[in-house]
VOGU-3710 file (C-alpha; in Angstrom, 3 decimals, decimal comma):
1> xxxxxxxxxx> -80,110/18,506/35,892  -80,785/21,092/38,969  -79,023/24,156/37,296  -79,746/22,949/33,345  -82,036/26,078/32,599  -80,148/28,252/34,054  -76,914/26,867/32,477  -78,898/26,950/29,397  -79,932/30,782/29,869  -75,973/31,896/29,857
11> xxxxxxxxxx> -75,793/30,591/26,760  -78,617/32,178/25,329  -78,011/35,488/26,970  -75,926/36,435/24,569  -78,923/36,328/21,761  -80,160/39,757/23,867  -77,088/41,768/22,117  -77,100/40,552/18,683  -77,972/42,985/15,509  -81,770/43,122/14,724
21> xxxxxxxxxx> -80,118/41,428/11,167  -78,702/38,415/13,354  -79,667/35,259/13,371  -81,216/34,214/16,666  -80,551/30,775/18,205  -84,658/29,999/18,549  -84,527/30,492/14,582  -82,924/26,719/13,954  -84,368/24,911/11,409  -84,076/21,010/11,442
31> xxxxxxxxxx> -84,981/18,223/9,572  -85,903/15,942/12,707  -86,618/18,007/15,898  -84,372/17,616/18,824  -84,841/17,844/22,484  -82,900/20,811/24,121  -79,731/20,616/25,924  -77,582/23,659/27,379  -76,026/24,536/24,491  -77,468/26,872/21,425
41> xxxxxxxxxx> -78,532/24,808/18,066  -75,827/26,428/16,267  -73,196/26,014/19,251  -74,346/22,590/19,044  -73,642/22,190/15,289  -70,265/23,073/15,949  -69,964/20,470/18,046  -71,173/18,022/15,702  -68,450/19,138/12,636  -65,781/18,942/15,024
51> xxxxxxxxxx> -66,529/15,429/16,245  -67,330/14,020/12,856  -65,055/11,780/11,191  -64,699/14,206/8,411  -63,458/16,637/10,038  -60,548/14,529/10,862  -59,718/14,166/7,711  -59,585/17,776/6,422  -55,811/17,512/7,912  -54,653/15,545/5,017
61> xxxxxxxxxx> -56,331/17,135/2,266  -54,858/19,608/-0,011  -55,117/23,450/0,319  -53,042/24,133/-3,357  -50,049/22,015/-3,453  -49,940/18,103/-2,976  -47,398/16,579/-1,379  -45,313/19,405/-0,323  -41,879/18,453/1,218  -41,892/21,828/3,054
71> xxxxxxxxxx> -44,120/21,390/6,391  -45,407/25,083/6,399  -47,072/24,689/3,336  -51,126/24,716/4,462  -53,441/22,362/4,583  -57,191/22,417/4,250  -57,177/21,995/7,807  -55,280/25,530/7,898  -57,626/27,093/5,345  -60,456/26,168/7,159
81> xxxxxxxxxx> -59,504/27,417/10,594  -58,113/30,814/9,064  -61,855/31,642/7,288  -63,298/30,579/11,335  -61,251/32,789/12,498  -61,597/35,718/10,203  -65,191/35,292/9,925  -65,804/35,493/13,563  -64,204/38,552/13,758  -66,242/40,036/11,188
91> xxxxxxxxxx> -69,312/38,424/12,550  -68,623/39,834/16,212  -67,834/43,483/15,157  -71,043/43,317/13,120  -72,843/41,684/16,415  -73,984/38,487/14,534  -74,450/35,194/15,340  -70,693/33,897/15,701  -72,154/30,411/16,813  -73,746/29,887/13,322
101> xxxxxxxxxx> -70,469/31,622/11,493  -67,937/29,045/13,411  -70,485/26,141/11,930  -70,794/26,955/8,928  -66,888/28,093/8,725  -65,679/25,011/10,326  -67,870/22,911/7,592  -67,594/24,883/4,804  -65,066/22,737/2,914  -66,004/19,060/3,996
111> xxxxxxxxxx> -66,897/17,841/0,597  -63,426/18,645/-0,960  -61,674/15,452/-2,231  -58,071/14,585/-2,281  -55,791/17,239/-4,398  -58,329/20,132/-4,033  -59,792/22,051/-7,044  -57,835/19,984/-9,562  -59,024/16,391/-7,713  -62,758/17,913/-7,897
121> xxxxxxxxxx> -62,066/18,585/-11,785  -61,345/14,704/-12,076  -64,396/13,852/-9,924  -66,607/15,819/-11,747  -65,669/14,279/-14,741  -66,260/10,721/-13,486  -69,667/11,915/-11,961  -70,900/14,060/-15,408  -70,269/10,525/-16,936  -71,373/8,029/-14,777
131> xxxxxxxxxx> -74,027/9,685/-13,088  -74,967/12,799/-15,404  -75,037/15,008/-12,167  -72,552/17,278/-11,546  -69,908/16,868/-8,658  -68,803/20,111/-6,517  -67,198/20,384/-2,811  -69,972/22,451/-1,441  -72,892/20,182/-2,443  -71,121/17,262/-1,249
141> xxxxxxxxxx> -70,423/18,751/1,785  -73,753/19,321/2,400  -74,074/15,500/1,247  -71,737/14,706/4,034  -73,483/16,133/6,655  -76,735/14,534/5,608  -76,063/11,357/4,449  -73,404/10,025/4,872  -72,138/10,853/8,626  -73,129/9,031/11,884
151> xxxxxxxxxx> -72,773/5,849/9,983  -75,380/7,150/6,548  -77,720/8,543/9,105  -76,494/12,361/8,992  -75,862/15,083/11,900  -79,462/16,469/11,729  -77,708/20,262/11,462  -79,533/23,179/11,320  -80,800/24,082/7,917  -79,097/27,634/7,889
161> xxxxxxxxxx> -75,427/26,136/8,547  -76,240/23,632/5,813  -77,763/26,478/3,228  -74,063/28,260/4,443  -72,137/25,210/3,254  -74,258/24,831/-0,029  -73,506/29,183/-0,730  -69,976/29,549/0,587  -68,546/29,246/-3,090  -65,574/31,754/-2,282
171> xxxxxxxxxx> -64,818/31,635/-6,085  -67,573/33,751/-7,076  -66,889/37,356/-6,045  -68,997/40,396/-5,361  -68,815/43,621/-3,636  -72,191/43,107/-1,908  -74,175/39,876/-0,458  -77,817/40,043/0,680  -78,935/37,442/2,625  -82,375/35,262/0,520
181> xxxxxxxxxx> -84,717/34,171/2,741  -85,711/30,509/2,407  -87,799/27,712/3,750  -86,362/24,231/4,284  -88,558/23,050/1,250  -86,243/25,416/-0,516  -83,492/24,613/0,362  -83,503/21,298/-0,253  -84,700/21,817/-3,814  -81,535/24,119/-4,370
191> xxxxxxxxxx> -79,725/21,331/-2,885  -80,930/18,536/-4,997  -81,077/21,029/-8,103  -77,266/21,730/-8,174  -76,811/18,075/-9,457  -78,243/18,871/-12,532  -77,932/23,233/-13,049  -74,077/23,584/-11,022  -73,896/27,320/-12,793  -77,058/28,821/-10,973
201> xxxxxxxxxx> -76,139/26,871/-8,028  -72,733/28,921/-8,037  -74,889/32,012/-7,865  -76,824/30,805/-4,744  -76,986/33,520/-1,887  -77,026/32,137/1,698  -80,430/32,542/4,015  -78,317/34,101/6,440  -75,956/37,441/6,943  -73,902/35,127/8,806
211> xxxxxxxxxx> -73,455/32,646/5,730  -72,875/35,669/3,930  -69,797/36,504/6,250  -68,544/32,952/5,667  -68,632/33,277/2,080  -66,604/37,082/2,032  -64,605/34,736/4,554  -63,801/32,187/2,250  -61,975/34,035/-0,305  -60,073/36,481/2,599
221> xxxxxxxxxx> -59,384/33,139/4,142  -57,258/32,044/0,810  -56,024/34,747/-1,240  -53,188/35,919/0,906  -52,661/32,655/2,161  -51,636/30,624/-1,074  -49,114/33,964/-1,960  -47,023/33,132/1,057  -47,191/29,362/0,197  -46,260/30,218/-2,878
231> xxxxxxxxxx> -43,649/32,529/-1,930  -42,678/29,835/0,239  -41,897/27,224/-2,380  -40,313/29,768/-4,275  -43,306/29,614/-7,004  -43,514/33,851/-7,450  -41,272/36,201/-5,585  -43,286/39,207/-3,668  -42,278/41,947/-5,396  -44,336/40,547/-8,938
241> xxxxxxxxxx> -47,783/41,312/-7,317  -48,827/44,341/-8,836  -48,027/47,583/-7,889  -51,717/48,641/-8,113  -52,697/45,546/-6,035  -50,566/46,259/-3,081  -50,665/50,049/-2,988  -54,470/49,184/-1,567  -54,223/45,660/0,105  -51,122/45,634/1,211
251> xxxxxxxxxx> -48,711/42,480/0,149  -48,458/40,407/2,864  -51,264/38,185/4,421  -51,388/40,260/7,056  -52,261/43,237/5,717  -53,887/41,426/3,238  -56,847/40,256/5,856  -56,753/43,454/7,745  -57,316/45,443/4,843  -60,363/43,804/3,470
261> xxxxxxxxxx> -61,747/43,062/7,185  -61,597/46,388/8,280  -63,225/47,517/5,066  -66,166/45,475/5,535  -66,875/45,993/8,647  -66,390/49,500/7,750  -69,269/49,237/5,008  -71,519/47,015/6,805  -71,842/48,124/10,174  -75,059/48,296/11,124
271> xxxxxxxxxx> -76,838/46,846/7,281  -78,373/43,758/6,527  -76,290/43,119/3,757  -72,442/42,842/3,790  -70,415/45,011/1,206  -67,228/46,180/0,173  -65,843/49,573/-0,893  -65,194/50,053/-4,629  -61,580/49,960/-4,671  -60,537/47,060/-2,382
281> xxxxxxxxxx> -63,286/45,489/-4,397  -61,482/45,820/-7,932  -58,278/45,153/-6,090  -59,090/41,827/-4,523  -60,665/41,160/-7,963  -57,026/41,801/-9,662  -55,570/40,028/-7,175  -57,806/36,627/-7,695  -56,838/36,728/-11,267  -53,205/37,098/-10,065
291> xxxxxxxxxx> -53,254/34,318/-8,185  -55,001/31,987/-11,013  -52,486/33,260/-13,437  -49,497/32,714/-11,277  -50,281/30,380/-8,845  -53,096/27,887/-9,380  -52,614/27,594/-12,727  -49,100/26,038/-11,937  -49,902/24,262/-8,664  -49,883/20,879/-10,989
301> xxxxxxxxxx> -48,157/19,799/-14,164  -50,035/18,505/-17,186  -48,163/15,261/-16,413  -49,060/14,931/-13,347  -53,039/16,000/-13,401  -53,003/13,192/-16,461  -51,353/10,674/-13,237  -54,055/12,108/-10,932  -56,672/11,755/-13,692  -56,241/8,273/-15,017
311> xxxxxxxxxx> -55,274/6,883/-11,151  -58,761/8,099/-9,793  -60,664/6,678/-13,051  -58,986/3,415/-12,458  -59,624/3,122/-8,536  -63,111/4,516/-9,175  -63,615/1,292/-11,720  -61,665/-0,740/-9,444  -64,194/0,211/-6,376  -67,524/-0,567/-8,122
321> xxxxxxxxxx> -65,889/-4,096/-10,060  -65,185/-4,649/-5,683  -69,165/-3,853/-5,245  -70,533/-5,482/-8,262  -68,378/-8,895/-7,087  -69,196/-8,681/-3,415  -65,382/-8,169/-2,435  -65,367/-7,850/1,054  -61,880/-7,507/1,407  -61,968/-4,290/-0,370
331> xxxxxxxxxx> -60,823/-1,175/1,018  -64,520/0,507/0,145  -65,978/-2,066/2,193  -63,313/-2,150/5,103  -62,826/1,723/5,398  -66,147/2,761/4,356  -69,105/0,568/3,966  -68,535/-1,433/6,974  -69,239/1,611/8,700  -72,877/2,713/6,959
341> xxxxxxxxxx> -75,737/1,528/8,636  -79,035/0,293/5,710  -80,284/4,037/6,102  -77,368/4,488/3,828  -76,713/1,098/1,698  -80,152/0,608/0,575  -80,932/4,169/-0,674  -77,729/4,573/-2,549  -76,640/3,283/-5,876  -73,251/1,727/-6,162
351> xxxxxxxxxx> -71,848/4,307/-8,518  -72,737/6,918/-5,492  -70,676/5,153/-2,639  -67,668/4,761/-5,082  -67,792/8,544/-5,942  -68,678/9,190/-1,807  -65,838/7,219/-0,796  -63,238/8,870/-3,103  -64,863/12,237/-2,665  -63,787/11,354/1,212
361> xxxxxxxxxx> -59,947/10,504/0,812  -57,399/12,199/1,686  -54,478/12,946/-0,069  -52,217/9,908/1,258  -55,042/7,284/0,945  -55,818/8,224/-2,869  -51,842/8,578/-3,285  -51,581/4,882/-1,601  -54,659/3,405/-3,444  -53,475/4,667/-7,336
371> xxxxx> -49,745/3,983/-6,622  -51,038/0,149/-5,509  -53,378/-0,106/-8,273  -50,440/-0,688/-11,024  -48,534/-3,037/-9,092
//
């Protein structure tokens, strides 16, 4: 411990040349305090997402298409390391926080369940009906992170990468995000709110400029992306992206990402609020609805959303018959339970863990657990 504050001060050095619109590492907010080590909160937090089981698992979960034979054909895993990187590189040419961007960037998409956007559809069913509360990635990632790592007992993060994680919804767009400042009171009552009002939740702002990075991030992180996957797959061919679209983006996912970077940064620098010109604004915009007509509307078959559908309703009544009946030789209590300490099993109803455990999967186990259900 000789040199600890003085290994502690180069990390915090770097706090001296942030924008007066940064987030500053002696600006953590957490639930339970901490004692100090060398590294930042937020550097710390990324530490935490990295080494969480979770995270693991984000390299078996679907990005668009499930089950892909082709092995260049991304994963979340992909998705999640693209918006990192892209947000960083916003977040350092706008001198912000890139400690608090990588966190929230790196644990922006935890709560995802197997097969993506059309797996959370099924989920959200289930929950709506079972539960009455609505189910969506971002609030269970937040979920994750509080309640149901380190064994139920959570990660203690900082409040602002949580409040990132809980705003990142990169399927809302707008030209301009201004940061809402909030308590941790707050933000925990947006938190628990979203269970039961998911539309206003979808219009939350992040706390932070750098959760509103992540969030621009998001979408920049995807958009180009799931065209060359298509393209890939042979789903759309290049040249049917609109003329209009491309003559100001570009049509690769290269230009793509340099296009819109380069324009916020361009209409940012030195604001504390992030924006976007007019034109790549309406373009990206046309270029979302592109991709939803051509691409994610098609990334599943009615037939096989109707497999996906009645598979996870019939594991999810499988899982909770396995709770009701004490089944400890149940996957849910082998893979999951068994590792939740009471913090966890006493403060959450059985209908929860089911939905927390499938919520969790990835794309192999659910595959494994609905094709072994009909046998």
């Amino acid at each position: 411990m000789k040199y600890f504050q003085e290994a502690k001060n180069n990390f915090l050095h770097i706090d001296k040349f942030l924008s007066p619109y940064a987030t500053l590492s002696e600006e953590a907010l957490r639930f339970t305090h901490e004692a100090d080590d060398i590294r930042t909160p937020f550097f710390r937090d990324v530490d935490r997402i990295i080494h969480a089981m979770s995270y693991t698992r984000y390299a078996d979960k679907t990005q668009v298409y499930s089950f892909s034979v082709n092995d260049h054909i991304s994963k979340r895993i992909i998705h999640v390391q693209l918006v990192s990187k892209i947000a960083r590189t916003i977040g350092r040419s706008l001198s912000l926080n890139t400690d608090l961007i990588e966190a929230i960037a790196l644990g922006h998409d935890i709560g995802h369940t197997p097969l993506g956007h059309a797996g959370e559809a099924i989920l959200n069913e289930i929950s709506l009906r079972e539960l009455g509360e609505y189910f969506a990635h971002n609030v269970q990632g937040v979920r994750n992170y509080m309640y149901l790592e380190n064994h139920g007992k959570g990660l203690n993060l900082s409040v602002q990468v949580l409040d990132g994680i809980l705003c990142h919804n990169g399927e809302i767009l707008s030209n301009r995000y201004i940061p809402q400042e909030k308590t941790k009171e707050e933000f925990l009552k947006e938190y628990t709110s979203s269970y039961q009002n998911l539309k206003e939740t979808s219009k939350c702002r992040p706390m932070t400029l750098e959760g509103c990075v992540v969030r621009f991030s998001d979408i920049i992180g995807y958009i180009g992306r799931d065209i060359e996957d298509a393209i890939r797959l042979e789903k759309i061919k290049r040249e049917e992206i609109p003329p209009h679209i491309t003559k100001i983006l570009g049509n690769t996912n290269k230009e793509i990402i340099n296009t819109i970077v380069m324009d916020i940064i361009d209409h940012s620098y030195h604001k504390p609020y992030l924006e976007m010109s007019d034109s790549v604004y309406h373009a990206l915009l046309d270029l979302k609805k592109f991709n939803y007509t051509y691409i994610y509307q098609y990334s599943m078959t009615s037939e096989e959303r109707n497999f996906y559908q009645e598979g996870m309703n019939k594991i999810y009544f499988r899982y909770l018959h396995d709770l009701e009946e004490k089944n400890k030789e149940s996957i849910i209590y082998r893979y999951f339970l068994a590792t939740k300490e009471n913090t966890y099993l006493e403060n959450t109803s059985l209908k929860r863990m089911v939905i927390d455990f499938i919520a969790g999967m990835t794309d192999d186990l659910f595959l494994h657990e609905i094709e072994k259900i009909k046998e």
